[in-house]
N, C-alpha and C positions, 0 to 999 in steps of 0.2 A: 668793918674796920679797914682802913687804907694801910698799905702795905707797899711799900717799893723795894724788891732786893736786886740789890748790882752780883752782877757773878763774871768771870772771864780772866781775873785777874790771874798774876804768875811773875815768876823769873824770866825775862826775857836780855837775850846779848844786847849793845847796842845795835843799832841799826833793824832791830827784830821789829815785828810787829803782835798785836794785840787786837781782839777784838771784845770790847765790854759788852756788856748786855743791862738793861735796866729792866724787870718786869715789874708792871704794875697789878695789884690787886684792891678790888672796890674803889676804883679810882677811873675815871675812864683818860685817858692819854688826849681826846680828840679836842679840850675843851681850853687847855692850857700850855702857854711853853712851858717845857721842859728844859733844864739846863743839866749839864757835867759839870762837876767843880772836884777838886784836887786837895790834899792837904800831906804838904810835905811835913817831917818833926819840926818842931821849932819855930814853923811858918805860919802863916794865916791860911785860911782856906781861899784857896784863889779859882773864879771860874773858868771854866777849859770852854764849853760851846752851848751853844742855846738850840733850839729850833721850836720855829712858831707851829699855831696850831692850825691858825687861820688860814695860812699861805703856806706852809713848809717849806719856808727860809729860813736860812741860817745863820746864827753869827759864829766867830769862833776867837780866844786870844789869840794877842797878834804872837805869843810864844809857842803855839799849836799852827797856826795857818799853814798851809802847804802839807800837812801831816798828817793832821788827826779827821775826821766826819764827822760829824752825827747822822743818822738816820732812823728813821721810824715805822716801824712795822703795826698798824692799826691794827689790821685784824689780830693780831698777838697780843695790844697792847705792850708791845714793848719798845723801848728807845734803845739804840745800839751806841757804840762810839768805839769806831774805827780808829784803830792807831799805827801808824806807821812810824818808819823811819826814827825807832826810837830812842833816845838819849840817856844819859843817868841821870838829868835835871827833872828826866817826869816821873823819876822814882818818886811814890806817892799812892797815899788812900784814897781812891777816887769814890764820890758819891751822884746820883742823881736826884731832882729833887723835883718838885712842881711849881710854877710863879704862879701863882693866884692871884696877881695883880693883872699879869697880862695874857693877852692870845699871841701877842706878836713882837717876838727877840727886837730887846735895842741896845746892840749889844750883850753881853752874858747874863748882866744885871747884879746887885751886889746880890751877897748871898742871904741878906734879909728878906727881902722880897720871897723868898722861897720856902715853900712849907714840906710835909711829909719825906725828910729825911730817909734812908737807906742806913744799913749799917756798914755801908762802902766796901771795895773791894781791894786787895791790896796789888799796887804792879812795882817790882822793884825792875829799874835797867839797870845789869853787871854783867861784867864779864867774867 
């Protein structure tokens, strides 16, 4: 059974930082992007950063860039996503999820494209 759980989430000030975590089980990491996607109340689910499998590049929204990473730990199987310099606008239930279309980010990709869901993590920024 494929399994992705997001953990890391929290209260954090503005300007704080965060580090997500995504593990994967029965699922191998090596073979597909991976993306972060976001969903604030009220909003749609919008994607935060991609990273390929092929290459380990990256893409990331242009409302993250300068901020946030992703990164990937094979041998854990797990994808990370680093957040810095944090705002109240990325208050949000962040999810990770897997593109089975592709090996290689073009851009985050909508969030159809994406299978094996998470039950997300929540990060609120407040002061």
């Amino acid at each position: 059974q494929v399994q992705f759980v997001e953990s890391g989430g929290g209260l954090v000030q503005p300007g704080g930082s965060l580090r997500l975590s995504c593990a994967a089980s029965g699922f191998s990491l090596n073979y597909y992007a991976i993306g972060w996607f976001r969903q604030a109340p009220g909003k749609e689910r919008e994607g935060v950063s991609c990273i390929s499998s092929s290459d380990g590049s990256t893409s990331d929204a242009d409302s993250v860039k300068g901020r946030f990473t992703i990164s990937k730990d094979n041998a854990k199987n797990t994808v990370y996503l680093h957040m810095n310099s944090l705002k109240p606008e990325d208050t949000a239930v962040y999810y990770c999820a897997a593109n089975l279309l592709r090996t290689r980010c073009v851009g985050v990709g909508p969030s159809h494209e994406y299978s094996y869901w998470g039950q997300g993590t929540q990060v609120t920024v407040s002061s």
